[in-house]
N, CA, C and O atoms as CSV, one atom per row, in Angstrom:
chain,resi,resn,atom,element,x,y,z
A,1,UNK,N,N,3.750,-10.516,6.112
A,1,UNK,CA,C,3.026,-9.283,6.127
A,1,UNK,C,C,2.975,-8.731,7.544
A,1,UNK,O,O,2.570,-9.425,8.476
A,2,UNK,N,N,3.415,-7.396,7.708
A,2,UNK,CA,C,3.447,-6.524,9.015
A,2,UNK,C,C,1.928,-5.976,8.796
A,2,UNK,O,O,1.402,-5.907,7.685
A,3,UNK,N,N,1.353,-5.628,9.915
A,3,UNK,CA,C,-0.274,-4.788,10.156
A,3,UNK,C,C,0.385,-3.439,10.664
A,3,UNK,O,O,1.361,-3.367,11.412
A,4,UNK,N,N,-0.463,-2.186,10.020
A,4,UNK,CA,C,0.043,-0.928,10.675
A,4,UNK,C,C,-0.881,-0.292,11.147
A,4,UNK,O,O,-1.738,-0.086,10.288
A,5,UNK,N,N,-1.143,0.159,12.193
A,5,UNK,CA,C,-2.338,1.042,12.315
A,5,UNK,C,C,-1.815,2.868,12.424
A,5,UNK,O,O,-0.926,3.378,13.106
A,6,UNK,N,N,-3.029,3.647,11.212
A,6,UNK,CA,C,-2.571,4.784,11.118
A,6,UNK,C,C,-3.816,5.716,11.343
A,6,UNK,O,O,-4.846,5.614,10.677
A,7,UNK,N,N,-3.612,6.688,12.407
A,7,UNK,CA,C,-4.973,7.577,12.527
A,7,UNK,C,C,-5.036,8.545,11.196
A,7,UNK,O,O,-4.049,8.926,10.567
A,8,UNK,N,N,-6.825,8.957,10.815
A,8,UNK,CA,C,-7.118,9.339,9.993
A,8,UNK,C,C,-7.979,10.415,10.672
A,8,UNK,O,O,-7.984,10.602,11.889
A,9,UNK,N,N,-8.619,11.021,9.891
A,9,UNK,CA,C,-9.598,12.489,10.075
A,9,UNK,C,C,-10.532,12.450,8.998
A,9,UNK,O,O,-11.281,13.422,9.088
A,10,UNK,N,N,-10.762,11.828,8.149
A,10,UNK,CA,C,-11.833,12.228,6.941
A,10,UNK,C,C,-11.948,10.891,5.636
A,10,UNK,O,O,-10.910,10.648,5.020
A,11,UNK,N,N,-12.913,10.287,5.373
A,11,UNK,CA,C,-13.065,9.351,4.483
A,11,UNK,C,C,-12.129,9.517,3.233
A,11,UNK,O,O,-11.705,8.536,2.623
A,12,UNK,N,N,-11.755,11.127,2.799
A,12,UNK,CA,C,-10.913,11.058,1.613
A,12,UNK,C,C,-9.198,10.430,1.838
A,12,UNK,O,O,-8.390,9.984,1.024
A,13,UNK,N,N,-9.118,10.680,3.558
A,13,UNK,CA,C,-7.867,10.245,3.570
A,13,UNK,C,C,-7.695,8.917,3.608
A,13,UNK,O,O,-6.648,8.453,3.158
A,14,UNK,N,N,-8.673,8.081,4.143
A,14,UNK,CA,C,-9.015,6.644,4.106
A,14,UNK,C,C,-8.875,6.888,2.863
A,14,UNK,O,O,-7.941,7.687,2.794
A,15,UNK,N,N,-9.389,6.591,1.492
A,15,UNK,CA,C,-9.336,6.448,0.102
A,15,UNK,C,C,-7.533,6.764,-0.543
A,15,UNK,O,O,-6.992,6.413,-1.592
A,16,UNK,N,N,-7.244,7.217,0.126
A,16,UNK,CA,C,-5.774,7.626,-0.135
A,16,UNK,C,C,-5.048,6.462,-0.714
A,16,UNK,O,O,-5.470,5.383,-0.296
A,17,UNK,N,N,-4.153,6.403,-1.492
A,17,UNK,CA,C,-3.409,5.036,-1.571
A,17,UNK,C,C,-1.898,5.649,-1.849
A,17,UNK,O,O,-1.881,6.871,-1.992
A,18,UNK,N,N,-1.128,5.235,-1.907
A,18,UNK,CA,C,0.424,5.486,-1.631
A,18,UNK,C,C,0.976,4.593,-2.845
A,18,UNK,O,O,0.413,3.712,-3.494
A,19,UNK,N,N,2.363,5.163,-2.932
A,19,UNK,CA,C,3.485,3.843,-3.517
A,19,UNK,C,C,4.343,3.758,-2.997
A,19,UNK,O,O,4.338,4.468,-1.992
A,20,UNK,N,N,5.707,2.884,-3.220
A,20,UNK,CA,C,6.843,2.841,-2.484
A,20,UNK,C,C,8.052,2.643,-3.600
A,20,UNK,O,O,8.091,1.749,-4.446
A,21,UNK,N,N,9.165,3.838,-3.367
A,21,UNK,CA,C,9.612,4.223,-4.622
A,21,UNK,C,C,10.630,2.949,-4.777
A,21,UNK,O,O,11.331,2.954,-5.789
A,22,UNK,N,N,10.756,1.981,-3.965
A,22,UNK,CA,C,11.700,0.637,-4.107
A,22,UNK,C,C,10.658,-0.594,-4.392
A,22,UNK,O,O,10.900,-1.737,-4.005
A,23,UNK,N,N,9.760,-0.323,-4.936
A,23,UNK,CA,C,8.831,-1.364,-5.346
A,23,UNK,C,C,7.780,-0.741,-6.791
A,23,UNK,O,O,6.570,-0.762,-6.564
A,24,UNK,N,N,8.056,-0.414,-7.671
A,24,UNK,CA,C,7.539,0.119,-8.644
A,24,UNK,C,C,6.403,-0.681,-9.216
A,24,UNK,O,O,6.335,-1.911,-9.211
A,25,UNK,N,N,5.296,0.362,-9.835
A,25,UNK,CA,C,3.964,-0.139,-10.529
A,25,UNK,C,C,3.260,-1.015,-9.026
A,25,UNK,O,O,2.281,-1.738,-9.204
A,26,UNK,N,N,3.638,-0.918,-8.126
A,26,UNK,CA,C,2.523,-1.506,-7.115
A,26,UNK,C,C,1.822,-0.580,-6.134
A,26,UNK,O,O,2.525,0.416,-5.965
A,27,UNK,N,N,0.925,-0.545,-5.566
A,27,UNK,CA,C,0.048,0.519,-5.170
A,27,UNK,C,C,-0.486,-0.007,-3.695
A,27,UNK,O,O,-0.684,-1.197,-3.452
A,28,UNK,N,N,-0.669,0.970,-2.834
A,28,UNK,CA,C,-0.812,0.329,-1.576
A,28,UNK,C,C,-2.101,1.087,-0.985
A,28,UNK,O,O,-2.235,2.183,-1.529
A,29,UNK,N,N,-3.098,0.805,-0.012
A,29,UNK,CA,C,-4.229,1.146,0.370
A,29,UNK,C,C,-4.579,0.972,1.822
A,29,UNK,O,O,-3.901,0.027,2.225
A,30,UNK,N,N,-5.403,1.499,2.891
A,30,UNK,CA,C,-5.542,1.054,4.248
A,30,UNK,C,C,-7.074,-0.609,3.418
A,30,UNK,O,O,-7.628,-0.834,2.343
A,31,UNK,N,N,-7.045,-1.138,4.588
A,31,UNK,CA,C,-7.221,-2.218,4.865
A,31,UNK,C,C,-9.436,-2.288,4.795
A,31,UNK,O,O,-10.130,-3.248,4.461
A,32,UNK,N,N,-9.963,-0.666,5.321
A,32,UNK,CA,C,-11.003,-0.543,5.279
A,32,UNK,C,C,-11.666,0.792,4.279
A,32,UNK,O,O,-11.096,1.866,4.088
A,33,UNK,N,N,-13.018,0.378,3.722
A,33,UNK,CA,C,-13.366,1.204,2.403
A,33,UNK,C,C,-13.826,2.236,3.460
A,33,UNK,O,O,-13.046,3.186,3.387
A,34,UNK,N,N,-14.773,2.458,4.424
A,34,UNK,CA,C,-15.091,3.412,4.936
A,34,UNK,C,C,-14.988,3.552,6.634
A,34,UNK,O,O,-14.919,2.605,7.417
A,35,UNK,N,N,-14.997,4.768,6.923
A,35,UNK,CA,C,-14.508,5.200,8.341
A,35,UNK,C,C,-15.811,4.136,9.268
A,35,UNK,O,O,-15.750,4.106,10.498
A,36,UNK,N,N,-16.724,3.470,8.651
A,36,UNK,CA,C,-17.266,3.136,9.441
A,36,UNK,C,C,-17.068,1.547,10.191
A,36,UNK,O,O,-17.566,0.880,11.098
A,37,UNK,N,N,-15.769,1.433,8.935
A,37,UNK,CA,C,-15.234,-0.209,9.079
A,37,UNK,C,C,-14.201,-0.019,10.530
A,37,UNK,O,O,-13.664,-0.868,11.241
A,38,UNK,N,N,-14.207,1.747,10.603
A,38,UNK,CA,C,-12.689,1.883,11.423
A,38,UNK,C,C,-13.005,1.846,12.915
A,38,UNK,O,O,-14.151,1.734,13.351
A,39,UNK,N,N,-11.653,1.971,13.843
A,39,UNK,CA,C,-12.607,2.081,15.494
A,39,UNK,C,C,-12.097,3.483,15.199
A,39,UNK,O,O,-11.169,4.017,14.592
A,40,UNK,N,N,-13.330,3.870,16.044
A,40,UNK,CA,C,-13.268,5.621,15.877
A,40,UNK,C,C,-12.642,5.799,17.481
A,40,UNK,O,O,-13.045,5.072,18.389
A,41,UNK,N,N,-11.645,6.824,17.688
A,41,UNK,CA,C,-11.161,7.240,18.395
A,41,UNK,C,C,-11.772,8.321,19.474
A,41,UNK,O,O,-11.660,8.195,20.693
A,42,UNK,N,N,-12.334,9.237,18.912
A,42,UNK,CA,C,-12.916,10.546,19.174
A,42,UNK,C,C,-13.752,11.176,18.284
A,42,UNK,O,O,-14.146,10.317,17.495
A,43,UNK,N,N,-14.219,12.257,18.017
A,43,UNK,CA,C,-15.172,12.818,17.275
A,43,UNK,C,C,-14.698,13.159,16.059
A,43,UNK,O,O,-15.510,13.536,15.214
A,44,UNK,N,N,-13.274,13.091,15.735
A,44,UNK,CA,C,-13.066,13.446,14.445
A,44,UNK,C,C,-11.418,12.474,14.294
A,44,UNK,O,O,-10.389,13.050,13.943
A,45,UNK,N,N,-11.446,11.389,14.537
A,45,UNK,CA,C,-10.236,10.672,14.096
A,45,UNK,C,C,-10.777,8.907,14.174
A,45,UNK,O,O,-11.699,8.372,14.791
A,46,UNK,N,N,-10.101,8.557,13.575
A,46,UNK,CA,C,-10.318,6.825,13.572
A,46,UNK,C,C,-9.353,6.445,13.593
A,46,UNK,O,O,-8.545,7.371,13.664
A,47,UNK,N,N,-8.781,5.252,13.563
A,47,UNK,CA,C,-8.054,4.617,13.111
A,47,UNK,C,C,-8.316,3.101,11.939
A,47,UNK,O,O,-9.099,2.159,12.057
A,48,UNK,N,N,-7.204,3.436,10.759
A,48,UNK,CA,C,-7.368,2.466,9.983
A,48,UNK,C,C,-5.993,1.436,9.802
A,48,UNK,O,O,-4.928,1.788,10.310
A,49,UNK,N,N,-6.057,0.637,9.333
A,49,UNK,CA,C,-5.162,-0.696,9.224
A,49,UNK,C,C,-4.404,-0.879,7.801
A,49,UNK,O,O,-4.975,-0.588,6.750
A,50,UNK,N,N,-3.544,-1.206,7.827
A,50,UNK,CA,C,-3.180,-2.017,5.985
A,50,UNK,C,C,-2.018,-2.775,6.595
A,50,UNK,O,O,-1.379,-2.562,7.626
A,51,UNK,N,N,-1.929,-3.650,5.736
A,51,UNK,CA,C,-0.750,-4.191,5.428
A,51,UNK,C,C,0.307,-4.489,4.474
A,51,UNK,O,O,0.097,-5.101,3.427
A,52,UNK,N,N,1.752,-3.937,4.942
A,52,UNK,CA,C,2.621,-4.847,4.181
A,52,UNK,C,C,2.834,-5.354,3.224
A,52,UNK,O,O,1.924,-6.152,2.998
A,53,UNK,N,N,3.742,-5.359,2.282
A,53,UNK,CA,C,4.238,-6.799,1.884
A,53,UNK,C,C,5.619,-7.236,1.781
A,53,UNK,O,O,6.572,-6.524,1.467
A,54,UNK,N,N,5.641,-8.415,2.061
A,54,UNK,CA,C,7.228,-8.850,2.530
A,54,UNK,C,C,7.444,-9.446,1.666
A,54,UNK,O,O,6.727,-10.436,1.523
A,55,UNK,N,N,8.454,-9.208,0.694
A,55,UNK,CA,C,9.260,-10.182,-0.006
A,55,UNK,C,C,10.275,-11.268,0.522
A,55,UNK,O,O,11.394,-10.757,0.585
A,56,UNK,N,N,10.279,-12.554,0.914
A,56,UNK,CA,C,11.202,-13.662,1.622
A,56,UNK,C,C,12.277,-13.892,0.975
A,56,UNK,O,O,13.385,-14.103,1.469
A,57,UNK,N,N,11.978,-13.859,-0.226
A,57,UNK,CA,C,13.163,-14.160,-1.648
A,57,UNK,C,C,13.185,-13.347,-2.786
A,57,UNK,O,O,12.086,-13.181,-3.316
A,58,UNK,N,N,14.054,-12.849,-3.250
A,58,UNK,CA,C,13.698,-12.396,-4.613
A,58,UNK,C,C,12.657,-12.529,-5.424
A,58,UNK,O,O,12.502,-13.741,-5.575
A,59,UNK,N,N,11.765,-11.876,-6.098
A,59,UNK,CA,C,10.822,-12.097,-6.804
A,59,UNK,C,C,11.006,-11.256,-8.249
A,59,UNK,O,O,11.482,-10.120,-8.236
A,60,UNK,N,N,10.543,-11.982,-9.625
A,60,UNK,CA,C,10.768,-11.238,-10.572
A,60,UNK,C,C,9.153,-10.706,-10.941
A,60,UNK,O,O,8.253,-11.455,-10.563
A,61,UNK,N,N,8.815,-9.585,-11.582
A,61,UNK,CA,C,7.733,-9.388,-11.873
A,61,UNK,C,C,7.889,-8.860,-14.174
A,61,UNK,O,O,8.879,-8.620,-14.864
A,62,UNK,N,N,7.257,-8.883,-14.321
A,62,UNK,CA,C,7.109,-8.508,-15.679
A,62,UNK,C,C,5.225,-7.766,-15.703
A,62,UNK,O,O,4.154,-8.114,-15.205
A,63,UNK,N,N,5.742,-6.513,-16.668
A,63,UNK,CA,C,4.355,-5.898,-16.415
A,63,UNK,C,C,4.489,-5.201,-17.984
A,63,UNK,O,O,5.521,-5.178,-18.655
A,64,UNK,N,N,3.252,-4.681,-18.346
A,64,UNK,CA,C,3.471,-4.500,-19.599
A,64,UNK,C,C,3.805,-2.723,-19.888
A,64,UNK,O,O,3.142,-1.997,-19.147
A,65,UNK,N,N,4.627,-2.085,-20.748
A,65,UNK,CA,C,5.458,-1.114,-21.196
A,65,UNK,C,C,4.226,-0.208,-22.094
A,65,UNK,O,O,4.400,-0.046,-23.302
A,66,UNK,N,N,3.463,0.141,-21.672
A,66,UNK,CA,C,2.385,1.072,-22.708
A,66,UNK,C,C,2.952,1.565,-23.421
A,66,UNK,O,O,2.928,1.320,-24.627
A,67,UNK,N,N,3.813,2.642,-22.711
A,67,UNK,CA,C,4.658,3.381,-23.100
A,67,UNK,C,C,5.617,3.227,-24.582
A,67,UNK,O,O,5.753,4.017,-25.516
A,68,UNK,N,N,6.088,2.118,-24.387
A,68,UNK,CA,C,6.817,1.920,-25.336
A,68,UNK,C,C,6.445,0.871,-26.053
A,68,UNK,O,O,7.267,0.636,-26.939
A,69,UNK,N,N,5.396,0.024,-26.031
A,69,UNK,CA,C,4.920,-0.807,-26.551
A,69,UNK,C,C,5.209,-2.018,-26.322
A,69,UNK,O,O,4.657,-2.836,-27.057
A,70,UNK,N,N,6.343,-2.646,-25.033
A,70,UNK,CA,C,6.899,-4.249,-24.934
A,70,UNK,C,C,6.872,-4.246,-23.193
A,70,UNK,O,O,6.084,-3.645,-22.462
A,71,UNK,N,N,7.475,-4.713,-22.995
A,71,UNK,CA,C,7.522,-5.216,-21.425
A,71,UNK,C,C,8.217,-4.920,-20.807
A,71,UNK,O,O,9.224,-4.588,-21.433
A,72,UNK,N,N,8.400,-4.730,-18.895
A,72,UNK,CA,C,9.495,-4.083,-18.216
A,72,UNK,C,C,9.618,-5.558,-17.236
A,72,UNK,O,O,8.724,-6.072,-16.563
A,73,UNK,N,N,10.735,-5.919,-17.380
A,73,UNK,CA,C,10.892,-7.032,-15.840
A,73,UNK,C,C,12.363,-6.363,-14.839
A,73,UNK,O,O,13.477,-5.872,-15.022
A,74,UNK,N,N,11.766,-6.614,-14.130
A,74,UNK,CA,C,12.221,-6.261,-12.932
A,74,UNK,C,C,12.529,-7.520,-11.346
A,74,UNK,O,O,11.772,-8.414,-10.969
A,75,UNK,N,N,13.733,-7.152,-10.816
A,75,UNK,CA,C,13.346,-8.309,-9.807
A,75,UNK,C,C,13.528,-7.482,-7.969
A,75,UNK,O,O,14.492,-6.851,-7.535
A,76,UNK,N,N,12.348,-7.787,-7.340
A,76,UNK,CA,C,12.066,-7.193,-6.175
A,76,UNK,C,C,13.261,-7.717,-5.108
A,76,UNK,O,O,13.101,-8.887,-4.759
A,77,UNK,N,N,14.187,-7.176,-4.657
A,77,UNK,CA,C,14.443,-7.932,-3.521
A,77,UNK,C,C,14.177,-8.261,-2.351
A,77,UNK,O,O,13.244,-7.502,-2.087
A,78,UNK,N,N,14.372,-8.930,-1.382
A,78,UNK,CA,C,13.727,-9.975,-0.185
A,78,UNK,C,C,13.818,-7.975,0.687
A,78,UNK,O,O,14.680,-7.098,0.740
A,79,UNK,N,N,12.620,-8.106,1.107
A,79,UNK,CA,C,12.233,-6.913,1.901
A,79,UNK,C,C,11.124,-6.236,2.455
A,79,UNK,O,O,10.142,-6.267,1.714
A,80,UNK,N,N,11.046,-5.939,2.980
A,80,UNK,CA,C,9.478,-5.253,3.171
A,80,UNK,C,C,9.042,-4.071,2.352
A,80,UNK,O,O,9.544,-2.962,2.528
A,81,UNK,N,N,8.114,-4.301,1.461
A,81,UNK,CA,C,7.519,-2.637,0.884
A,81,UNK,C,C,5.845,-2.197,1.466
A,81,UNK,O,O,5.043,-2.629,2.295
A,82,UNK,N,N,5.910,-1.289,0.653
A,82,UNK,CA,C,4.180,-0.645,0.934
A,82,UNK,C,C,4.148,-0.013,2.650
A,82,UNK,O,O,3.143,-0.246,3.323
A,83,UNK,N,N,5.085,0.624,3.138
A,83,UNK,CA,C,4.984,1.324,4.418
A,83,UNK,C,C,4.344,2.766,4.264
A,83,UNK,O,O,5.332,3.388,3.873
A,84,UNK,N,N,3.730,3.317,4.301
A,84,UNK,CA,C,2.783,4.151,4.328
A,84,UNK,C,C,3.853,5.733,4.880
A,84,UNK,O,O,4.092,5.974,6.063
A,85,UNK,N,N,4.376,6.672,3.616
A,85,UNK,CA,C,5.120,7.473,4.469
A,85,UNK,C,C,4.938,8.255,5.554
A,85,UNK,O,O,5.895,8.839,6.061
């Protein structure tokens, strides 16, 4: 796992969460729930944290298909996802 630090301006952008279109159905978030967890920079910016995730080896995942009623598996390859665009 890599640590990123990314400046913010407003608690809704903290709440923000992202995906990463080479890692599907997983969801990514900064590291603190409110600006007050963050170091504040100046009067209207902070900075917040998240991390990473590194795949070392292939990984398979299986998740369930609402959609269609059965299951999707998939296998991640060795890489880093969840980078915050």
């Amino acid at each position: 796992m890599a640590q990123y630090t990314v400046n913010v301006t407003s608690q809704s952008e903290l709440e923000e969460t992202w995906s990463d279109s080479n890692c599907p159905n997983f969801g990514f978030s900064f590291d603190q729930a409110t600006l007050d967890e963050c170091v504040q920079i100046d009067d209207t910016t902070w900075q917040a944290t998240y991390q990473s995730m590194e795949v070392s080896t292939p990984r398979t995942y299986t998740y369930l298909d609402i959609a269609n009623g059965g299951t999707i598996t998939y296998t991640l390859p060795a890489g880093e996802y969840g980078i915050k665009p």
